[in-house]
N, C-alpha and C positions, 0 to 999 in steps of 0.2 A: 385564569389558572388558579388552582388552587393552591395556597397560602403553604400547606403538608401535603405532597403527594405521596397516592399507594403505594407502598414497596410491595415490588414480587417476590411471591415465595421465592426460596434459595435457588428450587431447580428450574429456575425463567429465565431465559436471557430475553433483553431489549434491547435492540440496535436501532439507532438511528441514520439511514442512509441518505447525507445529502452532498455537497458541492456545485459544483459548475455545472452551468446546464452545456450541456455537449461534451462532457467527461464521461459519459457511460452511466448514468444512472440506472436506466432501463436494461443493458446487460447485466452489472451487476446486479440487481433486484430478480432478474431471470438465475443467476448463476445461485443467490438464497432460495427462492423456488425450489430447484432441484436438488438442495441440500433439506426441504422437508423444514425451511421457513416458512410463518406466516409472515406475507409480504404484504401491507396497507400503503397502498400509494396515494402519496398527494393530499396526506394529513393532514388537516389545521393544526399549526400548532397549539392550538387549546385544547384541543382534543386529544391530545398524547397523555394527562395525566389520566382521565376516564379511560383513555385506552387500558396504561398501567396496572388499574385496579381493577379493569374486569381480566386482564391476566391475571393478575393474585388470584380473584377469586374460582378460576377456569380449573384447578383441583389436576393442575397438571395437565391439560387437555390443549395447551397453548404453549407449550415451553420454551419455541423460540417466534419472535414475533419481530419484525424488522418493519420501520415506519422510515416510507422516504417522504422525505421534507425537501421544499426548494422554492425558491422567486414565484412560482405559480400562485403561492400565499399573499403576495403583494403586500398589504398594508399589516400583516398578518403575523409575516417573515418575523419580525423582531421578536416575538414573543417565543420565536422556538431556541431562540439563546439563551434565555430567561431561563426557561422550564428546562432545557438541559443544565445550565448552572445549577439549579436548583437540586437537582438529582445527584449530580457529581459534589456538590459542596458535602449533602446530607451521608454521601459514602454511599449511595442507591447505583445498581448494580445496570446502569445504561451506559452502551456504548454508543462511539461517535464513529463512521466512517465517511470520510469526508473523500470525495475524488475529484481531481485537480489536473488541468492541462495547462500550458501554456497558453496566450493570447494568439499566437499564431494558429498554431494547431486547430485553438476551438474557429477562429476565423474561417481555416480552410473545412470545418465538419459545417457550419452553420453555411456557407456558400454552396456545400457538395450536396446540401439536400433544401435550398433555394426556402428558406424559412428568415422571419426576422427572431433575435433574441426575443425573451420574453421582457427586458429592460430596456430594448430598442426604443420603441415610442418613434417619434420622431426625427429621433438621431440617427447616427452610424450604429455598425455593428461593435465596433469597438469601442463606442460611446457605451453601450447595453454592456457588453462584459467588463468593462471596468468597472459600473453601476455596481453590478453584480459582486466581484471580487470585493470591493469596497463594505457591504452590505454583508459578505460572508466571514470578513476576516474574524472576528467576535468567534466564529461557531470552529473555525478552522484551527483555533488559536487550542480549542481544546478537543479537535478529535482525537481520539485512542489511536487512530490507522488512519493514514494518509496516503493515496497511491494514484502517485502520478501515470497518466491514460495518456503522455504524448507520444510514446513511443510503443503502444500494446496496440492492438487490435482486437478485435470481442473476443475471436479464442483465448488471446494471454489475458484479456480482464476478465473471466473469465475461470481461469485457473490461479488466478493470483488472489478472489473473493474465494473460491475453494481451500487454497493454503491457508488463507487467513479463520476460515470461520467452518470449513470444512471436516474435524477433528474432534467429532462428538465423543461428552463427557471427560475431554481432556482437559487439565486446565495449563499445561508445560506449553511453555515457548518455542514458536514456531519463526527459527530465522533462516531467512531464503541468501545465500551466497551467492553475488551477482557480476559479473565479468560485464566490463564494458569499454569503448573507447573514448578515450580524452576527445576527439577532435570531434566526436556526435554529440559532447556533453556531460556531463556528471546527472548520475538518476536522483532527480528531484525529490523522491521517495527515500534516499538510502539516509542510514542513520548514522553510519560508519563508512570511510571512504578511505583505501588506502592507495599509492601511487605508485606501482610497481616497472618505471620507466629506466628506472635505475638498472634495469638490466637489458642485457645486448639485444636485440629486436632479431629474431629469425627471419623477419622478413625480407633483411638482408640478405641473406643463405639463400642461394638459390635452389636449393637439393630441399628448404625447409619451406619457400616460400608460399606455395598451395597447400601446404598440411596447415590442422590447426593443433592447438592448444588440447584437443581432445586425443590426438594419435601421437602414439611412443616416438618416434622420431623428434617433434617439436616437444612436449614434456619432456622428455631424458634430457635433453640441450638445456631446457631452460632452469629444471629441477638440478642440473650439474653447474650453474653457472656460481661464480661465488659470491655469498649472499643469501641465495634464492633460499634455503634452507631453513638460515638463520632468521632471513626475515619471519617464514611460516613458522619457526618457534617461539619471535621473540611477539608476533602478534596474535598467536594463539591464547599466549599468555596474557597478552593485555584484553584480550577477550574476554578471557574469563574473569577478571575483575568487572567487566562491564555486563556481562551475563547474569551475573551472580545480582548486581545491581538490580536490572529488567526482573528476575525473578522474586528480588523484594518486592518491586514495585508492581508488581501482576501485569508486566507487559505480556500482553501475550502473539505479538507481532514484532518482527526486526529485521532490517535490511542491510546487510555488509555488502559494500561496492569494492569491486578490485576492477582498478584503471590501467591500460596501458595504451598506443597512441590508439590501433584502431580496433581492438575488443576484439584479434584475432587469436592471437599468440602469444603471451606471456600472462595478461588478464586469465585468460581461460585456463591456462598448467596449474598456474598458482589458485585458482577458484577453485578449480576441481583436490589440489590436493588440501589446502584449506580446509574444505569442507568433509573432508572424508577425517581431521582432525578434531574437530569440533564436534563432530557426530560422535565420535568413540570418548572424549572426552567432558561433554556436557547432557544436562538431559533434555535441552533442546532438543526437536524434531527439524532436522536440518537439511534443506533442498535446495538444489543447485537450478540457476538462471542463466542462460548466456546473451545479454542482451543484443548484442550487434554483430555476433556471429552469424555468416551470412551477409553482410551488407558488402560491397563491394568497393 
């Protein structure tokens, strides 16, 4: 690696896609594809700085270039923390997107399609992804975007590399409003998480119990309880302190979690009105998720 790498003309971007192996590398890389990425798989990390500068020198003919990186480097691996350090120290304009599942989760993908890790060897499966996790914490520590794949499937990974990176020549923050339930978990991904248990559960209600958080019957109820209101004004607000921050900081990704027990009915009223707040009120570009909506 070289000692000064090439910076890209201003209108380049460089991503770097890597994480766990059985987190969806390969869909996301497919979902840059289709957004009119050049996608290089399975880079050496030495090779990323020569990448670099033959984008400088491509005269705009290259302007978004996405290099996934992963374990298949083996002895190799370490050098691509290095050469990202390097870039990000100098203020060089490469991103990190790092994708991330749980140990279970990747256990049951690496079982469903009868493969060993690539850090298996002669251990467990779980010996190889700890390996791995281990070995990646360094790169994880500094990606720009981190999105947890244990609860997506290729379509939601998919649209959520879309949200993220999908929004040419924009350079405004893009944050996804996410409804979810306490009892399936807190999204590993969010960056903000608020608890909205504090009010009465429709699920209670038998007249409310099969609606969701989407249809007037359950919003009017939950939207009239007391509280409900205040909370969305006094957390809009504290938003926007925290908005305002990401946009010094050129985030240009953000994840708000709204909890309640099962991500049917008070998560989903208050997402939804949330988010029709923040949209009229920030210059974020802001899109609604319902993550457990549906589950039973």
């Amino acid at each position: 690696m070289t000692d000064h790498p090439a910076t890209p003309d201003a209108g380049v971007e460089v991503l770097v896609l890597t994480g766990m192996s059985g987190a969806g590398r390969s869909t996301a890389a497919n979902a840059l594809e289709d957004m009119d990425w050049y996608v290089v798989d399975n880079l050496p990390p030495q090779m990323i700085a020569p990448l670099v500068e033959l984008v400088a020198r491509a005269d705009g003919k290259l302007p978004k270039v996405a290099v996934v990186a992963d374990v298949r480097g083996r002895g190799m691996f370490s050098a691509l923390e290095e050469a990202i350090a390097d870039y990000q120290d100098q203020g060089i304009g490469v991103r990190v997107l790092f994708l991330d599942a749980s140990d279970e989760v990747l256990v049951r993908r690496f079982e469903s399609v009868r493969r060993p890790h690539p850090l298996q060897a002669d251990g467990t499966l779980i010996e190889g992804i700890e390996a791995e996790r281990s070995a990646l914490a360094g790169i994880r520590s500094r990606a720009d975007i981190t999105i947890d794949t244990s609860d997506l499937n290729v379509h939601q990974l998919g649209a959520e590399v879309r949200r993220a990176f999908g929004h040419e020549g924009s350079d405004a923050l893009r944050i996804t409003v996410m409804s979810f339930g306490f009892k399936y978990g807190i999204p590993k991904d969010a960056d903000n998480v608020a608890d909205v248990r504090f009010l009465p559960n429709p699920y209670w209600i038998p007249h409310l119990r099969e609606f969701t958080g989407q249809d007037a019957p359950v919003a009017d109820y939950v939207l009239a309880q007391p509280g409900a209101l205040a909370f969305v004004d006094r957390y809009c607000s504290a938003l926007d302190v925290v908005i305002e921050g990401y946009l010094r900081e050129n985030r240009t990704y953000a994840t708000v979690a709204i909890g309640c027990t099962g991500g049917k009915h008070r998560s989903v009223a208050l997402t939804e009105q949330l988010a029709r707040r923040l949209a009229d009120r920030t210059p974020a570009a802001v899109t609604v998720r319902h993550r457990d909506l549906g589950r039973e």
